[in-house]
C-alpha positions in Angstrom: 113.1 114.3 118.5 109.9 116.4 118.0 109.7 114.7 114.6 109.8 111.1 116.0 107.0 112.2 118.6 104.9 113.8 115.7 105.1 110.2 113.9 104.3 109.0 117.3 100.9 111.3 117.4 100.7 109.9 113.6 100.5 106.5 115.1 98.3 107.0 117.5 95.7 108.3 115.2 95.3 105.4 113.2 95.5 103.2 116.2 92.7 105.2 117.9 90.6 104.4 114.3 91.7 100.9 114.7 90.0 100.2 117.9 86.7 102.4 116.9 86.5 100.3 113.8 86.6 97.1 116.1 84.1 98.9 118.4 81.8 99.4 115.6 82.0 96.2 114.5 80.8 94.3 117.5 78.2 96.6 118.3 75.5 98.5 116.3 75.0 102.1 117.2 71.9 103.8 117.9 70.8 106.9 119.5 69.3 105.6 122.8 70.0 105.8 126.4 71.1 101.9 126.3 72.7 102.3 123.2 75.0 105.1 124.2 75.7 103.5 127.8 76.7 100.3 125.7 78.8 102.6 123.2 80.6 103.8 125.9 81.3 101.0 127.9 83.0 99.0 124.9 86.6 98.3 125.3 87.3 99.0 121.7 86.2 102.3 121.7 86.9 103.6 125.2 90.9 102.8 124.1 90.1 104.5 121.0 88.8 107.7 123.3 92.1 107.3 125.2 94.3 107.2 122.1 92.8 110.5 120.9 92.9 112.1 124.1 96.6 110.8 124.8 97.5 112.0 121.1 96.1 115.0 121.3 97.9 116.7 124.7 101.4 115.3 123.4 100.1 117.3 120.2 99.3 119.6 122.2 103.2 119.4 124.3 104.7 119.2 120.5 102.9 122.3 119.6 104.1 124.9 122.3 107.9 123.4 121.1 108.3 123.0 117.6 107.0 124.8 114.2 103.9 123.6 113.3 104.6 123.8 109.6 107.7 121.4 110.8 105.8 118.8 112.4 102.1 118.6 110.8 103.1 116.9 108.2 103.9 113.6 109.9 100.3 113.3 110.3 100.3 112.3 107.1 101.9 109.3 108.1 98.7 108.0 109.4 97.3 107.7 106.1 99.7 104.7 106.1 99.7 103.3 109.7 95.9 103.3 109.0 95.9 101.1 105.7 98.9 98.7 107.5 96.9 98.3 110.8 93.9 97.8 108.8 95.4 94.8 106.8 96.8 93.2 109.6 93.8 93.9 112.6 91.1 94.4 110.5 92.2 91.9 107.4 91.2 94.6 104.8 92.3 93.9 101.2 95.3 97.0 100.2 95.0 97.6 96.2 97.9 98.7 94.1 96.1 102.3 93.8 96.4 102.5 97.5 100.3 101.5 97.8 101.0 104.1 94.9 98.8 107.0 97.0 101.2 105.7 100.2 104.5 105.8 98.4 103.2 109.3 97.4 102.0 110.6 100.8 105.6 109.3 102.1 107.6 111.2 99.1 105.7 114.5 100.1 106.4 114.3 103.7 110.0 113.9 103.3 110.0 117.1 100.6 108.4 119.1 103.5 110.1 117.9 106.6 113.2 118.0 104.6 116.0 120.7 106.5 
């Protein structure tokens, strides 16, 4: 179970980027009173906040219950969440490098987590 919610955390992560990415892009940032009240009242990057936040007190729940050499490496797995969401939100290009790094990144997660 802690695993699962780890992967969850993972997920969370990349969705969080997600949503800053689409922030970013319908807005340019600057370092001005209007410009930060405008940051911060953007959808995209307020659920962004709140997918950090959220992730990071169920890391936080995961943490006080599990190993964290166990369950770290699930974070990994946003590497991949990242370059899928990206492709399908975002409609970024993936490259065979990128899919041979992923299949890698999931091959050394399993070694770890691996009883």
């Amino acid at each position: 179970m802690y695993l699962l919610l780890a992967v969850i955390c993972a997920f969370m992560i990349a969705l969080g980027q997600i949503f800053w990415k689409l922030g970013m892009e319908r807005m340019p940032f600057t370092f001005t009173l209007t410009g930060l009240i405008k940051f911060f009242m953007n959808g995209y990057i307020i659920s962004g906040i709140f997918m950090y936040v959220s992730e990071t007190f169920l890391w936080f729940w995961l943490l006080a219950r599990e190993q964290v050499s166990k369950i770290y490496p699930a974070l990994s797995l946003s590497y991949i969440f990242v370059l899928v969401m990206a492709r399908v939100f975002l409609k970024e290009k993936i490259v065979f490098t990128q899919v041979i790094g992923i299949l890698l990144v999931v091959l050394g997660v399993s070694l770890i987590v691996k009883k």
